[in-house]
C-alpha positions, -999 to +999 in steps of 0.1 A: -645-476-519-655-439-513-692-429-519-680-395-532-676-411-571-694-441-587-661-460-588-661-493-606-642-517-583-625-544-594-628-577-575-604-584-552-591-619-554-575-636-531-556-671-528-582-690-512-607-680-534-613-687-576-603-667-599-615-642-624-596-619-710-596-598-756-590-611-785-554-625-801-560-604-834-587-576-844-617-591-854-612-611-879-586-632-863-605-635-833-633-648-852-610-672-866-599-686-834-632-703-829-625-727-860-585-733-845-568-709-873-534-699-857-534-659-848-505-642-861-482-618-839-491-581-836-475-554-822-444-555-802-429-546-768-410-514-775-420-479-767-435-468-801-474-465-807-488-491-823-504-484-854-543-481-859-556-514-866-582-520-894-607-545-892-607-571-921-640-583-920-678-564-923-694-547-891-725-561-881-751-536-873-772-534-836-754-553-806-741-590-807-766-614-805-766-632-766-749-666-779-725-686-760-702-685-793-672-668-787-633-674-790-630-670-757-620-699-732-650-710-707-638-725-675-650-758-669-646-756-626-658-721-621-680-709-595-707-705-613-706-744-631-700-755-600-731-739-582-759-752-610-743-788-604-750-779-566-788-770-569-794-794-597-785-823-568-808-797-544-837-800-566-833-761-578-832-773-613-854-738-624-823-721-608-792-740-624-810-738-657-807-697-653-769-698-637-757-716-668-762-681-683-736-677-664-715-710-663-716-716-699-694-679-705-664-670-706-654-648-678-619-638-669-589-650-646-579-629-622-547-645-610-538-637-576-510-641-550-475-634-552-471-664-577-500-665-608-481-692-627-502-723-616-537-702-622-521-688-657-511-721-667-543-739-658-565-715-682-534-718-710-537-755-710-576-756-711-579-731-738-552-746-761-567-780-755-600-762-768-583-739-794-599-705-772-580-677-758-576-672-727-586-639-710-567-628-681-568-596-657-536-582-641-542-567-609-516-568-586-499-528-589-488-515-560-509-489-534-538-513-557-575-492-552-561-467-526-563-492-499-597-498-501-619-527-508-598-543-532-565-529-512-534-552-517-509-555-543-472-560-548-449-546-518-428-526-541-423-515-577-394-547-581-419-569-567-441-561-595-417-565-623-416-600-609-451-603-609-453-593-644-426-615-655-443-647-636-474-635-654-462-631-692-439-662-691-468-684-678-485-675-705-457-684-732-470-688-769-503-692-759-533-670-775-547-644-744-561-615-736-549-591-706-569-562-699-541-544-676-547-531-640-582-522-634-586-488-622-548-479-620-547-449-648-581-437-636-568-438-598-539-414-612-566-391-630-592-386-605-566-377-570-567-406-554-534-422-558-511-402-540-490-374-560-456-398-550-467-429-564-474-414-596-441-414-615-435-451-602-468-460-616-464-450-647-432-464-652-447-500-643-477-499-659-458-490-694-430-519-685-462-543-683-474-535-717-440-540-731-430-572-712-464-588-717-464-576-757-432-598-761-454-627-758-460-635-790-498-637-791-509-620-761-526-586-767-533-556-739-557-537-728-547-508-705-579-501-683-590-464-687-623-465-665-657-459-674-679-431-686-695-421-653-661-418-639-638-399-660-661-387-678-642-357-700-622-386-722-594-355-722-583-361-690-575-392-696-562-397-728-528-382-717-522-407-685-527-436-709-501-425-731-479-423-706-490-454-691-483-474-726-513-481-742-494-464-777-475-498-772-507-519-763-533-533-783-557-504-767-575-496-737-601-510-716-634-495-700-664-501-677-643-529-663-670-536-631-696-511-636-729-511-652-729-483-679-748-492-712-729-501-747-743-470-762-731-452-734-692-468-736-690-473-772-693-432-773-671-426-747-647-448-763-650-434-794-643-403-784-611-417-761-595-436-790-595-402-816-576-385-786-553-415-788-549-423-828-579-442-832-567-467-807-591-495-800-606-509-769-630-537-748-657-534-730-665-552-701-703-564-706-708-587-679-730-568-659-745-539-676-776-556-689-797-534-673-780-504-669-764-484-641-784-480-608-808-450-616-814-423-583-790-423-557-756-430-572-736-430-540-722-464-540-736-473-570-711-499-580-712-519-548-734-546-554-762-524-570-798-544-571-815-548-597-789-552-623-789-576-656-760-598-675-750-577-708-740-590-736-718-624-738-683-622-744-675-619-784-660-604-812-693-595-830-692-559-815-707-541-848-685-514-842-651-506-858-631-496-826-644-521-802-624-553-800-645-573-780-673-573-757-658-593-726-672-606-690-639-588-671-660-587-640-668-624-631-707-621-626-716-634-596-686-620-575-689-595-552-675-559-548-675-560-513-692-556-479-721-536-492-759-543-496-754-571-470-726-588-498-695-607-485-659-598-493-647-582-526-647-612-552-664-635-531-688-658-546-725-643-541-750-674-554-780-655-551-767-623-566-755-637-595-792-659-595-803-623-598-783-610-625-795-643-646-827-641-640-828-605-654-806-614-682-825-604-716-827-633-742 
């Protein structure tokens, strides 16, 4: 990634390597998925805005609580459940006891490779067998982060149709989550996507929404940054629309980066009356402590010092905000920076770090 903005960067996953979720109805259904009550459809795949949506139940005042409770599928074989079985046979019991702040979330898939049925699948079956939902990431446009760290992507705009299609019918009837295309709509906002890509992008980012809105309990998130990025909500508010997110269940934000609740929930307020009061996720997993303070070149690369945030739930105490979700898998890293391995490489010690300094 460039130095010359704090840029949030999205793990890049690759085949060899694990992978990397919001709720199947507003708050109330959500809640209700923990106790295995059915969500019902919402929204549809066509090209009008969906509606406002109103929660049913009370807002809870002050920030979710840090509980492992949540709708939200927790992988049994991640990296992280599979480090504190590692240092518990080491001896480093002191040290598994803090990752299972960690391995006892629930982070999301970020399928990868030109075929995301099998990874799709696997989470699907696990979270129906435990009556969760399943929280995905799609992240696989084409010209993906500029050709930077997480470069890649599909070949070609019918490549990613495909991809999409894969994606959507691996998922079937099953209650997920898809927060859509990390930094794709902010990429298109800030210069960095070239000026020819941009019609094409648009045009596949809205045919995502509505193919993966025809699952019948799926609900999408279109990713719209963070707050230290875009930070005028107006100049971003018209690339969404055009993206889709009037036929998504709302936008996305601070998918990889660090900034505070406060600071996101405001920003987000702000975004959703630009867009009809449209409502959006947060991606918690790392902002326990805060963005890196001083020197903000590279920021978002591996920053030290930085804190788990609040663990993935419904309870968000605000109107707007679907969910608090781990989008980032904590623990992965953003790439060759601060002495870290490859974009969404497992980092032990880093995510040791971000435990430790985990509050509650």
């Amino acid at each position: 990634m460039s130095g010359r903005r704090p840029h949030p960067s999205s793990p890049s996953p690759s085949p060899s390597h694990r992978r990397r979720a919001t709720p199947t109805a507003v708050a109330a259904v959500l809640l209700a998925l923990a106790a295995a009550v059915s969500c019902a459809p919402s929204g549809s795949g066509g090209d009008a805005p969906a509606a406002p949506r109103a929660r049913t139940t009370p807002a809870v005042q002050g920030e979710a609580a840090p509980s492992a409770a949540s709708p939200f599928w927790i992988d049994p074989d991640s990296d992280a459940v599979q480090q504190v079985k590692e240092w518990e046979k080491q001896g480093r019991s002191d040290d598994a006891k803090l990752l299972k702040r960690i391995a006892d979330r629930a982070v999301a898939v970020w399928p990868a490779g030109d075929n995301p049925e099998p990874q799709i699948r696997r989470a699907v079956r696990g979270a129906t067998a435990d009556k969760r939902t399943a929280v995905f990431v799609a992240y696989n446009i084409p010209h993906r982060d500029c050709g930077l760290y997480s470069a890649g992507g599909a070949p070609d705009g019918q490549s990613y149709r495909d991809w999409i299609d894969i994606f959507a019918n691996a998922i079937g009837d099953a209650k997920a989550v898809v927060v859509l295309e990390p930094d794709a709509v902010p990429h298109l906002t800030d210069g960095c996507t070239p000026a020819e890509h941009h019609t094409e992008r648009y045009e596949l980012l809205s045919h995502a929404v509505g193919r993966l809105k025809r699952q019948p309990h799926t609900r999408v998130y279109v990713d719209a940054g963070n707050p230290d990025w875009i930070s005028d909500p107006a100049k971003i508010a018209g690339p969404l629309q055009r993206a889709g997110v009037g036929a998504a269940d709302g936008f996305s934000l601070n998918v990889s980066n660090f900034q505070t609740n406060d600071t996101v929930k405001t920003y987000g307020t702000q975004l959703a009356g630009l867009l009809g009061e449209t409502h959006f996720t947060v991606d918690t997993s790392r902002n326990g402590g805060g963005p890196l303070p001083g020197n903000r070149d590279q920021a978002w690369c591996n920053p030290p010092g930085r804190a788990l945030g609040t663990p993935p739930t419904t309870n968000t105490g605000n109107e707007l905000v679907d969910a608090f979700l781990w989008i980032k898998r904590p623990g992965e890293s953003d790439g060759p920076c601060r002495g870290g391995p490859a974009a969404g490489t497992w980092w032990p010690e880093y995510a040791l770090g971000l435990a430790r300094r985990a509050k509650g």
